[in-house]
ZADO-1210 file (C-alpha; in nm, 4 decimals, padded with zeros to 6 digits):
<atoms>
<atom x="02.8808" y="-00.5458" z="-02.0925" code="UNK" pos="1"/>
<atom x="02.8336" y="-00.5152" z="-01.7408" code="UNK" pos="2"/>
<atom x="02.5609" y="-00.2855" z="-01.5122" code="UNK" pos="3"/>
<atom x="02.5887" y="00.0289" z="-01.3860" code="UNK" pos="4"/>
<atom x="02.2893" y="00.1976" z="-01.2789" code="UNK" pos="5"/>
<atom x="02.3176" y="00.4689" z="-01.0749" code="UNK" pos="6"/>
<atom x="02.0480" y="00.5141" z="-00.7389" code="UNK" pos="7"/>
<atom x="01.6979" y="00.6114" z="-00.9206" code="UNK" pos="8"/>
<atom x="01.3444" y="00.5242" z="-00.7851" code="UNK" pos="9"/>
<atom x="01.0391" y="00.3056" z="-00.8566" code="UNK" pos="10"/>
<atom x="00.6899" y="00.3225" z="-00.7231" code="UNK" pos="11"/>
<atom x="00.3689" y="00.1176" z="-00.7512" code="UNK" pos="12"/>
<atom x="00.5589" y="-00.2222" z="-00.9460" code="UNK" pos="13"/>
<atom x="00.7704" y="-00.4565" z="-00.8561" code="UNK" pos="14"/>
<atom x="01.1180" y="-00.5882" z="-01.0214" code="UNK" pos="15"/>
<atom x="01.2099" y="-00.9062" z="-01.0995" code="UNK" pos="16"/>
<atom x="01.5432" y="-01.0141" z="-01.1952" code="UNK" pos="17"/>
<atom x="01.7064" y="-01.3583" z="-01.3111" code="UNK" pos="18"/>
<atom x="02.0677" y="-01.4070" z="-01.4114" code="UNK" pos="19"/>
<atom x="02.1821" y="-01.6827" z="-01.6595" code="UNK" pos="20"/>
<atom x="02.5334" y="-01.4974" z="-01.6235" code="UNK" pos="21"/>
<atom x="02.7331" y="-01.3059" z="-01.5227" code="UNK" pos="22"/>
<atom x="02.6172" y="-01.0827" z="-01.1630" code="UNK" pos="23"/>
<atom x="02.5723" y="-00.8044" z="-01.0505" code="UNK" pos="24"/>
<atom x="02.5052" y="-00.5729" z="-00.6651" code="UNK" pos="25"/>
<atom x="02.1940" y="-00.4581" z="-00.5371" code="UNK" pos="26"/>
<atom x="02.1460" y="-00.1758" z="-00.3294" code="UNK" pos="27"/>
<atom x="01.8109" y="-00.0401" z="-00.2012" code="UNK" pos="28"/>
<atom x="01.7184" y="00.2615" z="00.0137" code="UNK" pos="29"/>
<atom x="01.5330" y="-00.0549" z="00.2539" code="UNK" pos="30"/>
<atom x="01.8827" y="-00.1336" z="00.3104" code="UNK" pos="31"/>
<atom x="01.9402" y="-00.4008" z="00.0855" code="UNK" pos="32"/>
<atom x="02.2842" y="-00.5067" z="-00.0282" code="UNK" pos="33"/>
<atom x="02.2568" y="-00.8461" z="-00.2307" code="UNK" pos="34"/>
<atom x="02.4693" y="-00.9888" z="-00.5025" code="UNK" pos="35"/>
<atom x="02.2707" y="-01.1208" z="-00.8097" code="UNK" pos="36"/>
<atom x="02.3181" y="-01.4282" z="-00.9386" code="UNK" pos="37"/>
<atom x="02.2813" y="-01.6874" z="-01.1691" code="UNK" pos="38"/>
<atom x="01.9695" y="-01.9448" z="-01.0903" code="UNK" pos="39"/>
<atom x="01.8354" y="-01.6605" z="-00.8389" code="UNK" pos="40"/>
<atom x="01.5814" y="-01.4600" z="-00.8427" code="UNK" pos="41"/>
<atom x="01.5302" y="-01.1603" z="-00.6665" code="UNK" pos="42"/>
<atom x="01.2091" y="-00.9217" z="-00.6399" code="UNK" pos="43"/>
<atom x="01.1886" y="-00.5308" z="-00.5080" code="UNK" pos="44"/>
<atom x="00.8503" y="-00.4586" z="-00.3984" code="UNK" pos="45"/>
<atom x="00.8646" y="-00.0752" z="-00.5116" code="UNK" pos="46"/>
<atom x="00.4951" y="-00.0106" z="-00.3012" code="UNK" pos="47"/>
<atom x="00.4936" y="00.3292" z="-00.2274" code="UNK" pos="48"/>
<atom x="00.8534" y="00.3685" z="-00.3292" code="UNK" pos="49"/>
<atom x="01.1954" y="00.2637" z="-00.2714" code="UNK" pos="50"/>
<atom x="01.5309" y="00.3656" z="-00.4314" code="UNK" pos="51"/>
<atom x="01.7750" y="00.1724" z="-00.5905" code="UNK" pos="52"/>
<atom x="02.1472" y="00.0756" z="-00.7813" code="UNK" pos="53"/>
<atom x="02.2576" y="-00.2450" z="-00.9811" code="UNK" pos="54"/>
<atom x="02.6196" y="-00.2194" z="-01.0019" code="UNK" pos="55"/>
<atom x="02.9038" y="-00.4688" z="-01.2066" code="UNK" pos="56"/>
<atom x="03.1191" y="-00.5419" z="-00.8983" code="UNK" pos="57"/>
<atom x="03.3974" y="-00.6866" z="-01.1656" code="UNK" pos="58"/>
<atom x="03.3228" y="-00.4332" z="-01.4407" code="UNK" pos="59"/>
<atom x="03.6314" y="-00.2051" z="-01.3011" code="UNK" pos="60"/>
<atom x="03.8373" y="-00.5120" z="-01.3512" code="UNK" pos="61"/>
<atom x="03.7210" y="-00.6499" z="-01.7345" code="UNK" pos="62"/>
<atom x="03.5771" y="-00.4133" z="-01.9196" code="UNK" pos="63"/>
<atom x="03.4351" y="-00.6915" z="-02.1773" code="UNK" pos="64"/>
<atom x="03.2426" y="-00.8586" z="-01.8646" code="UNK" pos="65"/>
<atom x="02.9009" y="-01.0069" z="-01.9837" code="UNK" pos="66"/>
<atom x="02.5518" y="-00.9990" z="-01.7302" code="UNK" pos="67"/>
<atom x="02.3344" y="-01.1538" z="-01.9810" code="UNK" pos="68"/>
<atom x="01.9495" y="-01.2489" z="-01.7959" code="UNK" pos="69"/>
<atom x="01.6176" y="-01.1054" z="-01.7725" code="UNK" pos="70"/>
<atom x="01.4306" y="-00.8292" z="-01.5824" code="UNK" pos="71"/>
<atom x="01.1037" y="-00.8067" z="-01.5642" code="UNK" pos="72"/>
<atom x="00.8535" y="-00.4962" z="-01.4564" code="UNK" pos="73"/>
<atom x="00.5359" y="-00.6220" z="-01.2773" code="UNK" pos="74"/>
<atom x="00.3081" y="-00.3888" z="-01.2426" code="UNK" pos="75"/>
<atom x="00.1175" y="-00.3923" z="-00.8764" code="UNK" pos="76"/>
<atom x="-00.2502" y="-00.4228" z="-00.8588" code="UNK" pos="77"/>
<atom x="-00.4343" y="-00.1273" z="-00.7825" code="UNK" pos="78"/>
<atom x="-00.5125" y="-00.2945" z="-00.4063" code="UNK" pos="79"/>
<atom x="-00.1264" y="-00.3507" z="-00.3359" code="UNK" pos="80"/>
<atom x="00.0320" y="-00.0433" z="-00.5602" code="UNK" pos="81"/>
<atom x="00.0225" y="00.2137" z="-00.2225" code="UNK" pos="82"/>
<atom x="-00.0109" y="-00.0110" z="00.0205" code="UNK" pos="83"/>
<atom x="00.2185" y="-00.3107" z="-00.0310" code="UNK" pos="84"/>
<atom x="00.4712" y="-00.2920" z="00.2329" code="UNK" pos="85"/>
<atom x="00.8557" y="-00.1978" z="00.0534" code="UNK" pos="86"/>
<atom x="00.9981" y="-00.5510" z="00.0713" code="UNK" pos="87"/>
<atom x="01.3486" y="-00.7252" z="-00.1557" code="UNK" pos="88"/>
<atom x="01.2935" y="-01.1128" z="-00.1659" code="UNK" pos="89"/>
<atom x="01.5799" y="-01.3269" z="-00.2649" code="UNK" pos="90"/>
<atom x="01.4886" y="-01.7123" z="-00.3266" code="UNK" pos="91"/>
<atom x="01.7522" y="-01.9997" z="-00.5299" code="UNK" pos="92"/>
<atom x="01.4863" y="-02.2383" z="-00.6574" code="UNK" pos="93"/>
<atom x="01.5675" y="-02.5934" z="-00.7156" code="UNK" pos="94"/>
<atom x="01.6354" y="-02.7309" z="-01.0893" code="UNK" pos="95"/>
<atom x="01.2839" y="-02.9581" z="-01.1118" code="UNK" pos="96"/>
<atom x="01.3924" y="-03.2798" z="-01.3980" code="UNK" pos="97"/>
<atom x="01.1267" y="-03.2869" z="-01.6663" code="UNK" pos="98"/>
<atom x="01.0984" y="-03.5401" z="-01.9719" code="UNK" pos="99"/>
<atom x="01.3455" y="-03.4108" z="-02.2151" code="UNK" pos="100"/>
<atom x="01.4891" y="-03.1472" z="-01.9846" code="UNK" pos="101"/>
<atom x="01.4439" y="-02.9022" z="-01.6705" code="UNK" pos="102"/>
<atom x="01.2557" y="-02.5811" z="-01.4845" code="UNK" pos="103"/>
<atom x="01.3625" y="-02.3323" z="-01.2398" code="UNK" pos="104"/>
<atom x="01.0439" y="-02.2371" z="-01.1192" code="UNK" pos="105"/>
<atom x="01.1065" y="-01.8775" z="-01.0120" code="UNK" pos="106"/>
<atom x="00.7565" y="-01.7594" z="-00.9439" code="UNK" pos="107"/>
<atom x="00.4539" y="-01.9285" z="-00.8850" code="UNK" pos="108"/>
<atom x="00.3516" y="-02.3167" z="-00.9629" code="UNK" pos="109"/>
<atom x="00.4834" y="-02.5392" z="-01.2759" code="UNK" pos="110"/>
<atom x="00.5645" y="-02.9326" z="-01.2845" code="UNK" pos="111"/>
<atom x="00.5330" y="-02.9966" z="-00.8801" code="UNK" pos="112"/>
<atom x="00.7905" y="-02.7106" z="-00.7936" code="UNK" pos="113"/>
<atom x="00.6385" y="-02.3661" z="-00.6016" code="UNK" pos="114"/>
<atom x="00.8122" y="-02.0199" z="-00.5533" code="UNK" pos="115"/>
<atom x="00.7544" y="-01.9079" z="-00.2054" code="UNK" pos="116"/>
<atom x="00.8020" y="-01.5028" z="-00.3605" code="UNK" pos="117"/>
<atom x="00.5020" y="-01.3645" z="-00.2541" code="UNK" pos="118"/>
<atom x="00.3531" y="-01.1645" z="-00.5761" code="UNK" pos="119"/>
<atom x="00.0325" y="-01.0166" z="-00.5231" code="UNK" pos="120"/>
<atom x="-00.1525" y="-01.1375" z="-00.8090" code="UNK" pos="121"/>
<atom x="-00.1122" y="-01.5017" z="-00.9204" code="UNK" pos="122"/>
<atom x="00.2008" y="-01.5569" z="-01.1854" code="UNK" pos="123"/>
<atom x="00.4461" y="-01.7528" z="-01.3204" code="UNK" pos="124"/>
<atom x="00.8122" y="-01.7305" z="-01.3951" code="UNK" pos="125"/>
<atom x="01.0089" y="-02.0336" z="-01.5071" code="UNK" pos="126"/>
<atom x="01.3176" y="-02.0730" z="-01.7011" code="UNK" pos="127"/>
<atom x="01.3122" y="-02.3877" z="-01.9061" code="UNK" pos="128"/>
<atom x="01.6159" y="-02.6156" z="-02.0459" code="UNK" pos="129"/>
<atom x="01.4979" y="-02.8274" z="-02.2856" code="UNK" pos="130"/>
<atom x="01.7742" y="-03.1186" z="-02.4585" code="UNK" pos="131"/>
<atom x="01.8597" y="-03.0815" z="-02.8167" code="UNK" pos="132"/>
<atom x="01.6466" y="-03.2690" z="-03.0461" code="UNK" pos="133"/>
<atom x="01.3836" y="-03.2838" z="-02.7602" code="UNK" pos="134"/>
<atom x="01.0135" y="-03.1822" z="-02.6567" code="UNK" pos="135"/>
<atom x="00.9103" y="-03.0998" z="-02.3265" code="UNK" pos="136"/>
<atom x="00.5235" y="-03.0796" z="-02.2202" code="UNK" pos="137"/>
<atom x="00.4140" y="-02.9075" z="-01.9082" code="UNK" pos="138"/>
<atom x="00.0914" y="-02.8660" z="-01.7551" code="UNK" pos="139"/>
<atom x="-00.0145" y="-02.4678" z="-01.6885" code="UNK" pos="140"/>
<atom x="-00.3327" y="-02.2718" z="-01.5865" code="UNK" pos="141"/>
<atom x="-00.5794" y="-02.2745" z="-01.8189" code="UNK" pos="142"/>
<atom x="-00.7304" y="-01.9206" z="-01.7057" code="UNK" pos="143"/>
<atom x="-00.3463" y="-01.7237" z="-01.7514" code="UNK" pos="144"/>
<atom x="-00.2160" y="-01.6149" z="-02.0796" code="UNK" pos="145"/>
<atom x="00.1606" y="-01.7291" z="-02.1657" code="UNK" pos="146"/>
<atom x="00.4538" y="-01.6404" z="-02.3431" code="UNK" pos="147"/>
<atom x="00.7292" y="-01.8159" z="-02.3894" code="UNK" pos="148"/>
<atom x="01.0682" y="-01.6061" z="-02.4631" code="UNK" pos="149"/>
<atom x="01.3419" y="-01.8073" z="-02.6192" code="UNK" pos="150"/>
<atom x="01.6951" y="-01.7135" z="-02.4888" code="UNK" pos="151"/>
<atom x="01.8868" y="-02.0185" z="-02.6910" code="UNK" pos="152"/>
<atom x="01.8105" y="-02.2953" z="-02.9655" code="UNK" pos="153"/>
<atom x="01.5931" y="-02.3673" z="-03.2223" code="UNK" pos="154"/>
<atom x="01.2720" y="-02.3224" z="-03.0239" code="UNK" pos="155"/>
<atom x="00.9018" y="-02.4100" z="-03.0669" code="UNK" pos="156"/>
<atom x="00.5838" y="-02.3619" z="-02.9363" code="UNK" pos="157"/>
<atom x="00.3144" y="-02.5658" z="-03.0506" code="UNK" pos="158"/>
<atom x="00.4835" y="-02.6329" z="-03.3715" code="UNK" pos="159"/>
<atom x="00.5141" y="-02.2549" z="-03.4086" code="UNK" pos="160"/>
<atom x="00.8712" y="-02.1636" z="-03.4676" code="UNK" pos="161"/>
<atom x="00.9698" y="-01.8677" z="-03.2136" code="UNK" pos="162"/>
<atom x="01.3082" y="-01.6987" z="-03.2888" code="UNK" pos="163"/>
<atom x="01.5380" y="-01.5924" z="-03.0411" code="UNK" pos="164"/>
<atom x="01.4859" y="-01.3000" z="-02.8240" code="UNK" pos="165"/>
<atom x="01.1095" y="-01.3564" z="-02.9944" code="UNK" pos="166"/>
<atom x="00.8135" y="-01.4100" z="-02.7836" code="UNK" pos="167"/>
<atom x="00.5556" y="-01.6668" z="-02.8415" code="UNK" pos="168"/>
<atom x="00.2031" y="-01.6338" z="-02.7001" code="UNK" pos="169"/>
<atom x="-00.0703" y="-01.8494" z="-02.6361" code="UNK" pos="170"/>
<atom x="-00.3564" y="-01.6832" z="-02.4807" code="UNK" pos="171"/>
<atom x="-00.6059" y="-01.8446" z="-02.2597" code="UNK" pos="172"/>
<atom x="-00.6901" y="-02.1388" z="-02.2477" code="UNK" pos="173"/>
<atom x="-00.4353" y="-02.3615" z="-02.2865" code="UNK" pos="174"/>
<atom x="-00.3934" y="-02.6626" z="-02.0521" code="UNK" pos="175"/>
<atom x="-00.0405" y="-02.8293" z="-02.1367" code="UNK" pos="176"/>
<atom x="00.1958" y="-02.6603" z="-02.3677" code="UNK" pos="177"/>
<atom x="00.4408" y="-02.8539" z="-02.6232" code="UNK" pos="178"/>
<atom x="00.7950" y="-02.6923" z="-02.6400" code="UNK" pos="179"/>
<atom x="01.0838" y="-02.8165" z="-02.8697" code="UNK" pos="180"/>
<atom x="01.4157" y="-02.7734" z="-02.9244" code="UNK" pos="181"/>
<atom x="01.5279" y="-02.9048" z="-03.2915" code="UNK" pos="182"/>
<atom x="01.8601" y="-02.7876" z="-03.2683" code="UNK" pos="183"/>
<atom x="02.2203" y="-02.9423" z="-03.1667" code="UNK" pos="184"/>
<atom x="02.2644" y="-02.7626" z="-02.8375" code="UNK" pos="185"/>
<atom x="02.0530" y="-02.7643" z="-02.5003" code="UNK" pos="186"/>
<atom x="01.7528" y="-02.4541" z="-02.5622" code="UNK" pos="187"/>
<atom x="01.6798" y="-02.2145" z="-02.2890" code="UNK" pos="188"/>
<atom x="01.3649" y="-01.9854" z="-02.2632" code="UNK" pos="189"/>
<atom x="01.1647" y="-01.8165" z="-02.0197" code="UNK" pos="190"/>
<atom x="00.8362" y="-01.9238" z="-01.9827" code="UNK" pos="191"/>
<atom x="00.5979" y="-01.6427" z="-01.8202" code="UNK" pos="192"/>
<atom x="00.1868" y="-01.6791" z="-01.7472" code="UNK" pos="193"/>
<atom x="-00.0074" y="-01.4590" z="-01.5267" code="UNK" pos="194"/>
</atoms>
């Protein structure tokens, strides 16, 4: 029902946040003033430490306004955690067509789309649409672990039903990954490896 976080601090991790809704202001003590939203992501590089705010602009307006997305703490490795220099990236990544639906490739590599967001250990963040009654298969790093967190529809993963808000995991290993939708409506989840 809208965001307001007051000015409060984070060191040694970075942020990452992606709207499907709704949107909401950054401010950082970098100097940062960017909108969120939808289809954008946008990560703080905390390093040493930075300060900052995510505010509803329109929650003074409509009290029942809905931000409805994910954020995601990444923790720094120990090489980049003091020394990574305080940065906020801001990148709209293209929707990339797959077989039975799409990917917004927000970090990293999946299905011929790259995230120029530099993130100091090798990752990926993707949301995935996937058409109802349809399965999509996508190619991923065999040496990073996945999970695949279902926002919307009837979602599986490897013929393992995952409920929403539910994660499913994989491991390592895996080379392609089989995700279906056997519900009416278009199915949206968040596919993360690293």
């Amino acid at each position: 029902q809208g965001i307001d976080v007051r000015p409060h601090p984070h060191i040694g991790l970075a942020t990452v946040t992606y709207l499907f809704r709704g949107e909401f202001q950054h401010r950082d003590s970098l100097g940062s003033n960017q909108m969120i939203r939808p289809g954008e992501v946008n990560w703080m590089t905390a390093g040493r430490g930075v300060t900052h705010s995510e505010r509803s602009t329109a929650i003074e307006r409509d009290p029942d306004y809905e931000v409805h997305g994910v954020q995601l703490w990444v923790a720094l490795p120990e090489s980049a955690r003091s020394t990574a220099p305080r940065a906020f990236e801001h990148y709209t990544p293209p929707v990339t067509d797959l077989d039975g639906g799409s990917a917004v490739v927000f970090l990293g590599d999946l299905a011929g789309s790259h995230s120029p967001v530099e993130t100091f250990t090798p990752l990926l963040g993707a949301e995935l649409r996937i058409d109802p009654h349809a399965e999509i298969t996508v190619n991923v790093q065999e040496s990073f672990e996945h999970g695949l967190l279902v926002d919307a529809g009837s979602v599986t993963l490897e013929g393992i039903s995952i409920p929403q808000a539910g994660i499913g995991y994989t491991g390592v290993g895996a080379h392609t990954l089989h995700i279906r939708n056997d519900s009416d409506d278009p199915a949206r989840a968040i596919l993360l490896g690293g």
